[in-house]
LONUMI-528664 format. One record per residue (C-alpha): residue number from 0; residue in three letters; x, y, z. Coordinates in pm, 1 decimal. Layout:
N
<pt><num>NUM</num><residu>ALA</residu><px>X</px><py>Y</py><pz>Z</pz></pt>
...
% end
This chain:
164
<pt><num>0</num><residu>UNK</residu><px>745.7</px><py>11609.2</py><pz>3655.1</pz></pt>
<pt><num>1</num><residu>UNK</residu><px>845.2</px><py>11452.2</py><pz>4009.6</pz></pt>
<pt><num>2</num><residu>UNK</residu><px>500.4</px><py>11426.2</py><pz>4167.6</pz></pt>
<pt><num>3</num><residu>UNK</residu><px>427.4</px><py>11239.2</py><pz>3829.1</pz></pt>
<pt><num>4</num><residu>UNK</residu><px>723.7</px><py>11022.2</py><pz>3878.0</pz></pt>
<pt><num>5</num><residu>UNK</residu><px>630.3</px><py>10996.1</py><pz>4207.7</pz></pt>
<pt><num>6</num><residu>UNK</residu><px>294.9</px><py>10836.1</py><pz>4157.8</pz></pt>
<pt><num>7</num><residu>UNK</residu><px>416.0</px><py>10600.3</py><pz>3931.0</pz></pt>
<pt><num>8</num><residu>UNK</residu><px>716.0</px><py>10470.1</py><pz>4147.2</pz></pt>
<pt><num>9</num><residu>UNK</residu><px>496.9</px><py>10400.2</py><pz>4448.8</pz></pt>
<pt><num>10</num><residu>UNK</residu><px>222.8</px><py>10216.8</py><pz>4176.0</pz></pt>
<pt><num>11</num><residu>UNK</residu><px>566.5</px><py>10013.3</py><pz>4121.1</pz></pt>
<pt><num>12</num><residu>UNK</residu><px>705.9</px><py>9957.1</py><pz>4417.5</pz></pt>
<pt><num>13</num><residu>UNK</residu><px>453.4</px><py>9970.2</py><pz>4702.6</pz></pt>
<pt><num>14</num><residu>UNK</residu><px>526.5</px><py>9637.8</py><pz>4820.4</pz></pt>
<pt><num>15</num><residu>UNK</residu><px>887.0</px><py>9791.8</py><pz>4936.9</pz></pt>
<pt><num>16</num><residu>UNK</residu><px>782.4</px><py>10093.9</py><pz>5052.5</pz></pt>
<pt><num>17</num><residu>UNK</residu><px>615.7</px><py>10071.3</py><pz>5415.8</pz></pt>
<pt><num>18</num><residu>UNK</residu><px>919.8</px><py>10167.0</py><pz>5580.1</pz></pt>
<pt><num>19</num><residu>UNK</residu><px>953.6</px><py>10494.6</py><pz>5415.5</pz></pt>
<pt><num>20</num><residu>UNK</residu><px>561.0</px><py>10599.7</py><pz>5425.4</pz></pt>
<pt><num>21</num><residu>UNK</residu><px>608.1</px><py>10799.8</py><pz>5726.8</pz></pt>
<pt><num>22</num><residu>UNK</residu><px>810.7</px><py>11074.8</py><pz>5529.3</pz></pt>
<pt><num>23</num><residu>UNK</residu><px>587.3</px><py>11017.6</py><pz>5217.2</pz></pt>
<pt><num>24</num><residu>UNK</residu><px>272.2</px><py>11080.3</py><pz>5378.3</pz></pt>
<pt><num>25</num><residu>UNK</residu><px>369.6</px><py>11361.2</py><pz>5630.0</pz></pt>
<pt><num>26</num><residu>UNK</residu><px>584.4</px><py>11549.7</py><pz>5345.2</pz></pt>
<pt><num>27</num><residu>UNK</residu><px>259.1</px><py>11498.2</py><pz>5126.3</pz></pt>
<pt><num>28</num><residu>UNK</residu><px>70.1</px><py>11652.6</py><pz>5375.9</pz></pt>
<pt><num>29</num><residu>UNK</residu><px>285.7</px><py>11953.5</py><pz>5452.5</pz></pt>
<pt><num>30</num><residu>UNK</residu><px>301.3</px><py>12017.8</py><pz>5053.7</pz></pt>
<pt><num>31</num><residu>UNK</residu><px>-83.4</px><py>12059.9</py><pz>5062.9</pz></pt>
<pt><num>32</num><residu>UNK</residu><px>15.4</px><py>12301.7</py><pz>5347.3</pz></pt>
<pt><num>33</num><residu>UNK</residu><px>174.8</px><py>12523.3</py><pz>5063.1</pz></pt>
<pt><num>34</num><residu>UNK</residu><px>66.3</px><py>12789.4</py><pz>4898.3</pz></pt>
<pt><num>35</num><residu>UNK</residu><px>30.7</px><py>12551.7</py><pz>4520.7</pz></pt>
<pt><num>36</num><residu>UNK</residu><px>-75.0</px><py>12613.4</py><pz>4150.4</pz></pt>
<pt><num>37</num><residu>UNK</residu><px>-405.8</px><py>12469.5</py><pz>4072.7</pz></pt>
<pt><num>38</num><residu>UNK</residu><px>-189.3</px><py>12235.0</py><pz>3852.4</pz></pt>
<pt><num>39</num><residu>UNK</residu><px>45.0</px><py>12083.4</py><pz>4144.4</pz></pt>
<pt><num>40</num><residu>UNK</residu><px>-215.8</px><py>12113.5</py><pz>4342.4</pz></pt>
<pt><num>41</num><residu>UNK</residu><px>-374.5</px><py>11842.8</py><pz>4231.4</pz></pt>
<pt><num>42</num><residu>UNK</residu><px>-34.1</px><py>11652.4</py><pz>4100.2</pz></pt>
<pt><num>43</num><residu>UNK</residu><px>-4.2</px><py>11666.6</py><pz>4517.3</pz></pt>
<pt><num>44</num><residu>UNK</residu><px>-369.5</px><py>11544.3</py><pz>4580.2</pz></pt>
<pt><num>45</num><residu>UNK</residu><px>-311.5</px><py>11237.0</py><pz>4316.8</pz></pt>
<pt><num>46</num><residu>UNK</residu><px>-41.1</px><py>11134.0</py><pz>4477.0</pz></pt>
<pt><num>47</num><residu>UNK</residu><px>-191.9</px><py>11084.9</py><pz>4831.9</pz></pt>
<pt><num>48</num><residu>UNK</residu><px>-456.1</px><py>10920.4</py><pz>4646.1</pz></pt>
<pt><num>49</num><residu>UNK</residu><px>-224.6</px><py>10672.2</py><pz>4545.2</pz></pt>
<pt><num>50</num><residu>UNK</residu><px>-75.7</px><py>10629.6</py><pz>4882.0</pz></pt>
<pt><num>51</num><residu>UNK</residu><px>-399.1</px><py>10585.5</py><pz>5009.3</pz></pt>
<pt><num>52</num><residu>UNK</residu><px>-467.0</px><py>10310.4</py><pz>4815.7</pz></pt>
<pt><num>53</num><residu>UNK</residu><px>-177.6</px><py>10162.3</py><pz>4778.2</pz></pt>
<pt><num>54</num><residu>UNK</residu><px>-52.3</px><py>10106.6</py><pz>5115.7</pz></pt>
<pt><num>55</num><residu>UNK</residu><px>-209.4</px><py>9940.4</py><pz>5420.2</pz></pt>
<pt><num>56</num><residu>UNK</residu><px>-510.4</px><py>10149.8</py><pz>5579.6</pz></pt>
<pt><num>57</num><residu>UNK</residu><px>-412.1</px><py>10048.7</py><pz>5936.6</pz></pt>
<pt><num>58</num><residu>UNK</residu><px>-57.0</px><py>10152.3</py><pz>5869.8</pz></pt>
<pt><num>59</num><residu>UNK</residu><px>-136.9</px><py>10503.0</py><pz>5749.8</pz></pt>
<pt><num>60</num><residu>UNK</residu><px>-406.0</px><py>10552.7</py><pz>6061.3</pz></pt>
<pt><num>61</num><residu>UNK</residu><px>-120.7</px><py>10480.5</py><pz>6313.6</pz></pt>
<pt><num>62</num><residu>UNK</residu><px>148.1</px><py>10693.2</py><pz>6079.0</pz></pt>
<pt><num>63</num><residu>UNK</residu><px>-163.0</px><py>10981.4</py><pz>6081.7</pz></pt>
<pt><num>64</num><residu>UNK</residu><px>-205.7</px><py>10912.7</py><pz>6422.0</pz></pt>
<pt><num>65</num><residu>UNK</residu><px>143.6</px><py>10958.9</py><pz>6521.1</pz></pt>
<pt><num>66</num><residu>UNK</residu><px>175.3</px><py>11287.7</py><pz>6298.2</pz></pt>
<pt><num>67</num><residu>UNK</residu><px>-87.2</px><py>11478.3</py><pz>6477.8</pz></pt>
<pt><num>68</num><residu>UNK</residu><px>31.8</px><py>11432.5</py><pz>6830.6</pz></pt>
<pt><num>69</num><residu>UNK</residu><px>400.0</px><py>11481.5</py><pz>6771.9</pz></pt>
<pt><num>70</num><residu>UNK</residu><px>449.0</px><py>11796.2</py><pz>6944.6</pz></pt>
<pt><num>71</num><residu>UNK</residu><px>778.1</px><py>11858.1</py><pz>6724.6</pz></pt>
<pt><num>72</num><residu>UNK</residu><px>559.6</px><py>11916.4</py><pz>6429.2</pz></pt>
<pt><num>73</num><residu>UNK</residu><px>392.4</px><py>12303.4</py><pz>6341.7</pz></pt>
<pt><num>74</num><residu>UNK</residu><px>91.0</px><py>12237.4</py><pz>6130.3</pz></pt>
<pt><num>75</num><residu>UNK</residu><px>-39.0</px><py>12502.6</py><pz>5987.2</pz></pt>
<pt><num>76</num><residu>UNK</residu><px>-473.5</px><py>12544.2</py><pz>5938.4</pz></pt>
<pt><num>77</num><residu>UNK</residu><px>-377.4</px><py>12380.3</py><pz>5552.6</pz></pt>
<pt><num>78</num><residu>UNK</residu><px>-206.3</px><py>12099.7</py><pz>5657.6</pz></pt>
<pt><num>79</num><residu>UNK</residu><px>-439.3</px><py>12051.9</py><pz>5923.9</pz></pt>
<pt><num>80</num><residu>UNK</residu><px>-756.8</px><py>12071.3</py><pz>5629.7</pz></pt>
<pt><num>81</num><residu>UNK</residu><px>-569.6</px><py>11856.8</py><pz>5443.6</pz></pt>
<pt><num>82</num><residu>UNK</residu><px>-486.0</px><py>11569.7</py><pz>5744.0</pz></pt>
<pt><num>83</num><residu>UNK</residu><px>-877.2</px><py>11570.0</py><pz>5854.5</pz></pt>
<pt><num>84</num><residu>UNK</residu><px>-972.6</px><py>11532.3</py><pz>5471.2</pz></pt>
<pt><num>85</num><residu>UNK</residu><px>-732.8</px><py>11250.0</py><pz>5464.5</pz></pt>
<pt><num>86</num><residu>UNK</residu><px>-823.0</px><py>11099.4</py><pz>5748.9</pz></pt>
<pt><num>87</num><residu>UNK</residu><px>-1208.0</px><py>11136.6</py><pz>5662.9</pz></pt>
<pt><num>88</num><residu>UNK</residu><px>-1134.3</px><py>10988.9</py><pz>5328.1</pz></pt>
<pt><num>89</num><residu>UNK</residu><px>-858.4</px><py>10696.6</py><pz>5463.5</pz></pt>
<pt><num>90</num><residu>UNK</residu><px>-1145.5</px><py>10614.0</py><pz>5801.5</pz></pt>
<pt><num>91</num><residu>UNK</residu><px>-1435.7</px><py>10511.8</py><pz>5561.3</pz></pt>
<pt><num>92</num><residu>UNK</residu><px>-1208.5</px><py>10241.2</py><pz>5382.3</pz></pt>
<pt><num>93</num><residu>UNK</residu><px>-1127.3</px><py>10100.4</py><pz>5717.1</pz></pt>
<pt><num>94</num><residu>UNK</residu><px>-1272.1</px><py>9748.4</py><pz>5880.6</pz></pt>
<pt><num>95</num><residu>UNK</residu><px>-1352.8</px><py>9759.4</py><pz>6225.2</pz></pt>
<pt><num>96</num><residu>UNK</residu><px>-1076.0</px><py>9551.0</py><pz>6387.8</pz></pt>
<pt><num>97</num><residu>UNK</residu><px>-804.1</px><py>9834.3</py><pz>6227.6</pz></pt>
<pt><num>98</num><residu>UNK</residu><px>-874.2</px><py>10110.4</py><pz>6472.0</pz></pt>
<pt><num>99</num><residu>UNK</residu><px>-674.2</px><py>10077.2</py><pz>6769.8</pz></pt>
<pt><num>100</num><residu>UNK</residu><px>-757.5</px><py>10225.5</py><pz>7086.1</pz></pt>
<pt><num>101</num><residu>UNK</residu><px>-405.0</px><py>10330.2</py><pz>7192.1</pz></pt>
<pt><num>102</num><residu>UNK</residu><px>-311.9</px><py>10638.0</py><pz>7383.4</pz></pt>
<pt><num>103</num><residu>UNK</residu><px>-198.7</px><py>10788.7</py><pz>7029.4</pz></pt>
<pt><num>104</num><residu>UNK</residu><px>-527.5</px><py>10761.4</py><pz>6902.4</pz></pt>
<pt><num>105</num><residu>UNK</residu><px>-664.3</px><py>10924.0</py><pz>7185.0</pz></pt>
<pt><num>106</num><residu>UNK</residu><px>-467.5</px><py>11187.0</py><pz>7217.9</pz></pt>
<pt><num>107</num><residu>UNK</residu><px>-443.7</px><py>11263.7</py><pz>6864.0</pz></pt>
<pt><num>108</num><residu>UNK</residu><px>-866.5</px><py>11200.9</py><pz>6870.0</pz></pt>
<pt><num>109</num><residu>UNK</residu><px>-825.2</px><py>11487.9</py><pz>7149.7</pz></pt>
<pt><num>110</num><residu>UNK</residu><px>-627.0</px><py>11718.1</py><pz>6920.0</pz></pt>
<pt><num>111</num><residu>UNK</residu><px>-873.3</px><py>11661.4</py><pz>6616.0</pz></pt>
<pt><num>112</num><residu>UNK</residu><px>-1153.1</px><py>11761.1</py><pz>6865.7</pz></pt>
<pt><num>113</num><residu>UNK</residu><px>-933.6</px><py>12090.3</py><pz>7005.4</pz></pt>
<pt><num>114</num><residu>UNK</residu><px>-852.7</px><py>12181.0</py><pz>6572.2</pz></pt>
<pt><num>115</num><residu>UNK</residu><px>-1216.3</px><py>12182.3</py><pz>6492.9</pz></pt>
<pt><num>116</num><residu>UNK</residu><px>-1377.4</px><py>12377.4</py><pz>6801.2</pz></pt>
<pt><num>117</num><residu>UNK</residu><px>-1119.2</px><py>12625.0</py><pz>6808.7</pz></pt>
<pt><num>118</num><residu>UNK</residu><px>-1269.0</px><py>12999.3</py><pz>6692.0</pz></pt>
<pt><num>119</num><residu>UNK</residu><px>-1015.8</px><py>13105.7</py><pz>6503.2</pz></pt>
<pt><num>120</num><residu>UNK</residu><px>-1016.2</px><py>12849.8</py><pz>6244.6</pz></pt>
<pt><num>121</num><residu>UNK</residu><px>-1343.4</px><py>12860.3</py><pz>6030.8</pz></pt>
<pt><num>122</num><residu>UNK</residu><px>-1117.9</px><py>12635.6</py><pz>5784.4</pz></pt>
<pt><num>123</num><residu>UNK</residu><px>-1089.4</px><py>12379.5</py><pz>5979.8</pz></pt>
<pt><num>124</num><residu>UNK</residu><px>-1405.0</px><py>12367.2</py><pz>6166.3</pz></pt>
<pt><num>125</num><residu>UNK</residu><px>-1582.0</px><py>12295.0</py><pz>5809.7</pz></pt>
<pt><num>126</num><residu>UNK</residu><px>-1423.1</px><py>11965.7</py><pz>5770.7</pz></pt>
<pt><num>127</num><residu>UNK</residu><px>-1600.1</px><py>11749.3</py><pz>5979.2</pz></pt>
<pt><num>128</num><residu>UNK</residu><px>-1340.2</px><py>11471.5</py><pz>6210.5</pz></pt>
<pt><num>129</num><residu>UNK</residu><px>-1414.0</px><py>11148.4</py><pz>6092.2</pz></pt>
<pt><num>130</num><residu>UNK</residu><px>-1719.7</px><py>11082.6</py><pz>6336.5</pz></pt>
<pt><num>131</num><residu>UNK</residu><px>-1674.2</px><py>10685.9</py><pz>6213.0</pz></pt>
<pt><num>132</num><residu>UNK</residu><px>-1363.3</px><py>10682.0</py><pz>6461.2</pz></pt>
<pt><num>133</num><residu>UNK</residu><px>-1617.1</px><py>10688.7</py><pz>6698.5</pz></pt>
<pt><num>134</num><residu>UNK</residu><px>-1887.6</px><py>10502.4</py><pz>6545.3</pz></pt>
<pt><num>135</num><residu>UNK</residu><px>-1674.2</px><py>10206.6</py><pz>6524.5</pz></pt>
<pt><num>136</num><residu>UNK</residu><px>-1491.5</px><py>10294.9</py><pz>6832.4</pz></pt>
<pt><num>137</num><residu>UNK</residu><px>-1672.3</px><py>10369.7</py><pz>7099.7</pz></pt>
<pt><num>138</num><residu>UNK</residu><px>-1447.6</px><py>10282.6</py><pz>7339.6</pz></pt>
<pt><num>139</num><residu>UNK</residu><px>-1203.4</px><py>10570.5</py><pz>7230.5</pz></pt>
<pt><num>140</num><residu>UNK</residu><px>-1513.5</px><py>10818.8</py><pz>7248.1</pz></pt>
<pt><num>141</num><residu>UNK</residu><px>-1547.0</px><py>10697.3</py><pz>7601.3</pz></pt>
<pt><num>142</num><residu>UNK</residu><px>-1252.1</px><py>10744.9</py><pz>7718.1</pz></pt>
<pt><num>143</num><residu>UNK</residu><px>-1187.7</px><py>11127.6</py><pz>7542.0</pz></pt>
<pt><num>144</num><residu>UNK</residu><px>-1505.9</px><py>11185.9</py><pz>7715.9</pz></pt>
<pt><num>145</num><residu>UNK</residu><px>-1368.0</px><py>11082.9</py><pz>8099.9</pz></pt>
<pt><num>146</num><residu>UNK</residu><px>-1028.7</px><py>11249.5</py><pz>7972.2</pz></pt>
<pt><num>147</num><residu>UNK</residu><px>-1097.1</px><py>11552.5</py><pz>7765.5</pz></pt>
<pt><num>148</num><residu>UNK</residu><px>-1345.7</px><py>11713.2</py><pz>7989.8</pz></pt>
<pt><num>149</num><residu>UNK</residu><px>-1692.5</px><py>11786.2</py><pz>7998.0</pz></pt>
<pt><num>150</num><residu>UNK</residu><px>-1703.0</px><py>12087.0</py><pz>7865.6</pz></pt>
<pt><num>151</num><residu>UNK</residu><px>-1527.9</px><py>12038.6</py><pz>7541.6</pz></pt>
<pt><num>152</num><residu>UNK</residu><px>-1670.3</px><py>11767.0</py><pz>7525.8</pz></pt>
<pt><num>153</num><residu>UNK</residu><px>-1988.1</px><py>11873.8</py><pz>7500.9</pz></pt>
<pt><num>154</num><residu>UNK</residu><px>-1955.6</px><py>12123.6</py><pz>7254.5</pz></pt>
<pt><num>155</num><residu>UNK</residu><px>-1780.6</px><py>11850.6</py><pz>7033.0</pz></pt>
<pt><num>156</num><residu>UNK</residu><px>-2121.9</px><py>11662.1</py><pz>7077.0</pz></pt>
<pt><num>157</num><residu>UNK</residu><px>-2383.2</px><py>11931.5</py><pz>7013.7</pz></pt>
<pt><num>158</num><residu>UNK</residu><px>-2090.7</px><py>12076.7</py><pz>6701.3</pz></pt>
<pt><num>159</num><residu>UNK</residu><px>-2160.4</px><py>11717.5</py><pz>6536.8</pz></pt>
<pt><num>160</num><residu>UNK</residu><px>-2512.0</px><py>11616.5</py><pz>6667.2</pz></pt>
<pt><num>161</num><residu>UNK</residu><px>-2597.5</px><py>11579.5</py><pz>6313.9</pz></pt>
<pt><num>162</num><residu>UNK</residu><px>-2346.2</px><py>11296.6</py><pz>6261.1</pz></pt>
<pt><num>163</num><residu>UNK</residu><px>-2412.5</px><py>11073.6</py><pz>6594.8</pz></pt>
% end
């Protein structure tokens, strides 16, 4: 009943709402995290759909941005599935000018990079980071190239060959 609730206040009231999409989309996130019924499952999955489209796309890359590099935050492999599906999904509705090569995107392109090579999570490794980061920035691949290191770099480049 609240994730219903939910999807309809934010269709309401978006307009009002930037300053609290932080905790939205994060606490979203972590729910996915959780071990759901099919049936809330996808109440959960609606309702990021709805914040996805409802609120700006360069507001929720920066919030997604910040999310995976604060160091306060324990994701586990779910919630990290469920932030690289939502940043897949959130990256292709994105214009050009709305990436911003800060040192949060960077870093947090760095993490994404670390979450999908690691051997220990075959989860995570199947969703593919959203290679348009790149595409459209390659200024940020650049740079995670000169700071991220050959070597892991490398295997991020022959792991998505396909994509490039």
């Amino acid at each position: 009943m609240f994730l219903e609730t939910l999807v309809d206040f934010l269709q309401t009231h978006k307009s009002e709402l930037n300053d609290w999409l932080f905790v939205l989309l994060t606490q979203l996130l972590r729910k996915m995290g959780a071990d759901l019924l099919g049936s809330v499952h996808a109440k959960v999955q609606r309702a990021l759909d709805v914040t996805r489209e409802s609120f700006p796309t360069d507001l929720q890359f920066n919030i997604l941005m910040r999310f995976v590099v604060d160091q306060t935050q324990v994701l586990n492999l779910k919630v990290k599935v469920a932030v690289l599906k939502y940043i897949c999904s959130l990256t292709r509705q994105m214009e050009l000018h709305e990436f911003v090569n800060a040192s949060e995107t960077r870093l947090a392109v760095s993490r994404i990079i670390t979450w999908t090579t690691e051997p220990k999570s075959s989860e995570v490794r199947k969703v593919r980071p959203p290679v348009n980061i790149f595409n459209t920035c390659p200024s940020v691949l650049n740079v995670e190239k000169r700071n991220f290191g050959i070597k892991h770099f490398e295997i991020f480049r022959k792991f998505y060959s396909s994509r490039f």
